[in-house]
C-alpha positions as CSV (number, residue, x, y, z in Angstrom):
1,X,6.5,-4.1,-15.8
2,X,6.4,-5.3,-12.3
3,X,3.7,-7.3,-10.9
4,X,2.5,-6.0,-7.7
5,X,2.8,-9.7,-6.3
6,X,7.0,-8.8,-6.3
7,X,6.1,-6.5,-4.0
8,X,5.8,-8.8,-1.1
9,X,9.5,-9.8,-1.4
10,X,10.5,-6.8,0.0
11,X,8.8,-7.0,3.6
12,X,5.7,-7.8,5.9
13,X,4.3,-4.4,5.8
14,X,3.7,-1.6,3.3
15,X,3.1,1.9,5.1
16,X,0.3,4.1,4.4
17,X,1.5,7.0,4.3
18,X,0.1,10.8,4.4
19,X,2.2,13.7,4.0
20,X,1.3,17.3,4.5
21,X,4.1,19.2,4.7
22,X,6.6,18.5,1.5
23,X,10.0,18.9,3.8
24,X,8.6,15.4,5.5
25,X,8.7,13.8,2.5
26,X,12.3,12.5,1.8
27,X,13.4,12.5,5.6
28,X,10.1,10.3,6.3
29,X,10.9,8.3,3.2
30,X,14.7,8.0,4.7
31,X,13.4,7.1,7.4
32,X,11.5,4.0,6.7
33,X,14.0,2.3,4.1
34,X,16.9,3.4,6.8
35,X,14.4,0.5,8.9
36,X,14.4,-2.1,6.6
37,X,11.3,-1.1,4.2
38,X,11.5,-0.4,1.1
39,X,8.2,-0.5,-0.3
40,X,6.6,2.7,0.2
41,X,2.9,3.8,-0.9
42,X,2.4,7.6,-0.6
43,X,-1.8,8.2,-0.8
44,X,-3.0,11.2,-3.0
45,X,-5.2,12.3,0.1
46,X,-3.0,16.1,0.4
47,X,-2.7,18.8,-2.5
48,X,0.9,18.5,-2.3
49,X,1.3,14.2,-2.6
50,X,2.6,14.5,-6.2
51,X,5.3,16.8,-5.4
52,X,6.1,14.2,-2.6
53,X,6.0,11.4,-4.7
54,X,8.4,13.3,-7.3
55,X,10.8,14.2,-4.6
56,X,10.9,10.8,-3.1
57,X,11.5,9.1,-6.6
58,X,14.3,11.5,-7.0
59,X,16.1,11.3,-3.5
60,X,15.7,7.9,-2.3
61,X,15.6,5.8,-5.8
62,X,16.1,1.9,-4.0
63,X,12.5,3.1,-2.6
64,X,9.7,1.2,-4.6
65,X,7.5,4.3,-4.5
66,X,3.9,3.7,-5.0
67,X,0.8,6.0,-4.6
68,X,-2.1,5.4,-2.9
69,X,-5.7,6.5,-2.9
70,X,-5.6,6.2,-7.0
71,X,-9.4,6.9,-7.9
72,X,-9.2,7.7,-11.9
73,X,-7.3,7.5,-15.2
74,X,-6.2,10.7,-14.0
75,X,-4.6,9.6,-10.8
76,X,-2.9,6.8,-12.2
77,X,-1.4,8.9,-15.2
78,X,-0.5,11.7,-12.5
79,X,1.2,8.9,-10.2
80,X,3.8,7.4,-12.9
81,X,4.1,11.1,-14.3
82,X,6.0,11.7,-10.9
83,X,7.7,8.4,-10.4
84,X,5.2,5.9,-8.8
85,X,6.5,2.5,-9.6
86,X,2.7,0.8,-9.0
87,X,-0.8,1.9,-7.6
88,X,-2.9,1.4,-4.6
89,X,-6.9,2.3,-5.4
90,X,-9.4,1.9,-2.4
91,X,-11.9,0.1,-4.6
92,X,-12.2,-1.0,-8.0
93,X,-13.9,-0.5,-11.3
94,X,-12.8,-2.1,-14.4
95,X,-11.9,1.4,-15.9
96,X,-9.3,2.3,-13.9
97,X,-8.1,-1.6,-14.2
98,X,-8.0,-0.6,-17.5
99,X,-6.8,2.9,-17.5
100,X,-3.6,1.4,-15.5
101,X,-2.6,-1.3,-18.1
102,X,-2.9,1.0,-20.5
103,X,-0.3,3.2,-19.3
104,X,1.9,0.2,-18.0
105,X,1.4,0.9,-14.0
106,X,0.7,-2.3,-12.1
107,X,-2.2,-1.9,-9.5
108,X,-3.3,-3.4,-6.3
109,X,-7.1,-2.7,-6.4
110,X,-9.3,-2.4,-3.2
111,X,-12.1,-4.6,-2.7
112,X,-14.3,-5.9,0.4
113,X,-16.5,-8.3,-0.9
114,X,-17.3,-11.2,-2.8
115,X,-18.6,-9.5,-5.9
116,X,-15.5,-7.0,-6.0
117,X,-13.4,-9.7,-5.5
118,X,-15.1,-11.2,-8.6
119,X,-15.0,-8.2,-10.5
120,X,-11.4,-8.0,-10.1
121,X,-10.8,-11.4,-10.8
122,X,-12.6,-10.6,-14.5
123,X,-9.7,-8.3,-15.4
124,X,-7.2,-10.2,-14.5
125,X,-6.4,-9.2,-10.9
126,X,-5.4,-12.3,-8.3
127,X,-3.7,-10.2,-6.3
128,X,-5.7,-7.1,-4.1
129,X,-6.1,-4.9,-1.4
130,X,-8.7,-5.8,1.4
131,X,-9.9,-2.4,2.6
132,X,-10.9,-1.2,5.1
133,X,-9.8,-4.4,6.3
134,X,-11.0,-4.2,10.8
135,X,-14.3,-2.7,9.6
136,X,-15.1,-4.8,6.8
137,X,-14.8,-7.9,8.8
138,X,-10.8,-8.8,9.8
139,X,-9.4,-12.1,10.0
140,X,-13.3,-13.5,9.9
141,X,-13.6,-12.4,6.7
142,X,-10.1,-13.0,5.1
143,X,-11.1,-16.6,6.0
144,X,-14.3,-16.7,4.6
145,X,-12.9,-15.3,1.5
146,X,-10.7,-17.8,1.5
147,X,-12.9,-20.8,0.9
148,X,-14.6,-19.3,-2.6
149,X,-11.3,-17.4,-3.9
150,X,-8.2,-20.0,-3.0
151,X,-6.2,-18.4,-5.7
152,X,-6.5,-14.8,-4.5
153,X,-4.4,-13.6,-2.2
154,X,-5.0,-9.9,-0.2
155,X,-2.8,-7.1,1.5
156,X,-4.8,-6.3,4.0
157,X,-4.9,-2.7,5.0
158,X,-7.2,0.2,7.3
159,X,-7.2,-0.4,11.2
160,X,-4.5,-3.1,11.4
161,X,-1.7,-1.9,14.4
162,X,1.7,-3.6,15.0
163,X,-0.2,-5.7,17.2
164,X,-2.9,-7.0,15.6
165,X,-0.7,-7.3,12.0
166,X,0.8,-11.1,13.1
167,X,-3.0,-12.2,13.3
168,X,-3.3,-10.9,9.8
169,X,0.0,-12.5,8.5
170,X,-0.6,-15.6,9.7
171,X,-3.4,-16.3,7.4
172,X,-2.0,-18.4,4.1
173,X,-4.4,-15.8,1.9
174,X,-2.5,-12.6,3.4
175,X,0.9,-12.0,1.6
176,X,1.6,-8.5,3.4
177,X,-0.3,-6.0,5.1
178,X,-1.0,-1.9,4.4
179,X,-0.6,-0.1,7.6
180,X,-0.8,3.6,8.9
181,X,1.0,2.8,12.0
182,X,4.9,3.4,10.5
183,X,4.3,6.8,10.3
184,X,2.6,8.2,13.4
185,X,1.3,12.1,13.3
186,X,2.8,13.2,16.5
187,X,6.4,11.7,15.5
188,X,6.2,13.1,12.1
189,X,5.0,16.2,13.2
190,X,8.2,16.3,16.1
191,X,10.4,15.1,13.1
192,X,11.0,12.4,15.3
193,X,12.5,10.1,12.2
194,X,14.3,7.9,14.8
195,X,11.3,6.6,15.8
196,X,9.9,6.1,12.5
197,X,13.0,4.1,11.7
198,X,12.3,2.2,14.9
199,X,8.6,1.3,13.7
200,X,10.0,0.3,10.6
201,X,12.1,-2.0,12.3
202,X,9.5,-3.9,14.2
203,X,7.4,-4.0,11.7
204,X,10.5,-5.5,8.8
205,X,11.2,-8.0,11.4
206,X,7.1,-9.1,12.0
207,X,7.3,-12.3,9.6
């Protein structure tokens, strides 16, 4: 099974990435590996994200397709079901810590404090999600969380642009960061992949 830690090895940035309409899917997906990255995490925030997730795991197999947004045993269970390689949950609880070893997906968990940073460290997580990372205190907090938890490291996700993501990445605590900016909803809803590709450029080539 992966650890989600590998993950990093592939890139500076991990998009967030909603899709409404299911023709996006693969030509979004396309898109962003065309510009250099690979790691893709597909959030379960439309009715039709499964069917996305399936298609993309089927099309576009050197993607490392993860889902996002993963609230329950059911989520997780539905995200390998249609080819998610790992999971992304916006916060954590120990049962669906649990529900995803059981089943063999490795998860990122979400946390934005001390004591959820401490409750992930209980099961066994070093590695997590800081979310929503501008609003729950940015760089401030990644370095106050630093001095208690030096053998945790974060991704850093919610708020964070192309510009503000080097800020983010320099921090020795920050292995890579989540971000909504690869996928724009003007240039997804022109079909404008080019520029997607372009984004995923600048944002391969941040570290």
């Amino acid at each position: 099974m992966m650890n989600t830690l590998d993950l990093v090895s592939h890139g500076p940035v991990i998009p967030v990435i909603v899709i409404n309409r299911l023709d996006d899917a693969v030509p979004m997906a396309r898109a962003l590996v065309e510009g250099g990255v690979r790691v893709l995490e597909v959030t379960l925030r439309t009715p039709i994200a499964l069917q996305c997730m399936e298609r993309i795991a089927r099309e576009l197999p050197d993607a490392i397709l993860g889902a996002g947004t993963v609230r329950s045993a059911a989520d997780a269970q539905a995200a390998k079901d249609a080819g998610c390689r790992f999971a992304v949950s916006p916060g954590y609880t120990a049962s669906i810590g649990q529900a995803c070893r059981t089943i063999g997906l490795p998860l990122l968990p979400g946390t934005a404090t001390g004591s959820e940073v401490m409750q992930a460290n209980a099961d066994g997580y070093f590695f997590l999600k800081f979310f929503p990372a501008m609003q729950a205190g940015g760089v401030a907090m990644l370095k106050a969380l630093a001095g208690p938890f030096v053998d945790v490291v974060f991704c850093p996700t919610g708020g964070i642009t192309l510009a503000s993501a080097p800020e983010f990445l320099a921090l020795p605590n920050v292995k890579v960061c989540g971000g909504s900016w690869l996928t724009p909803a003007d240039a997804v809803a022109a079909q404008d992949w080019a520029r997607i590709t372009e984004l995923a450029r600048a944002a391969s080539a941040l570290r």
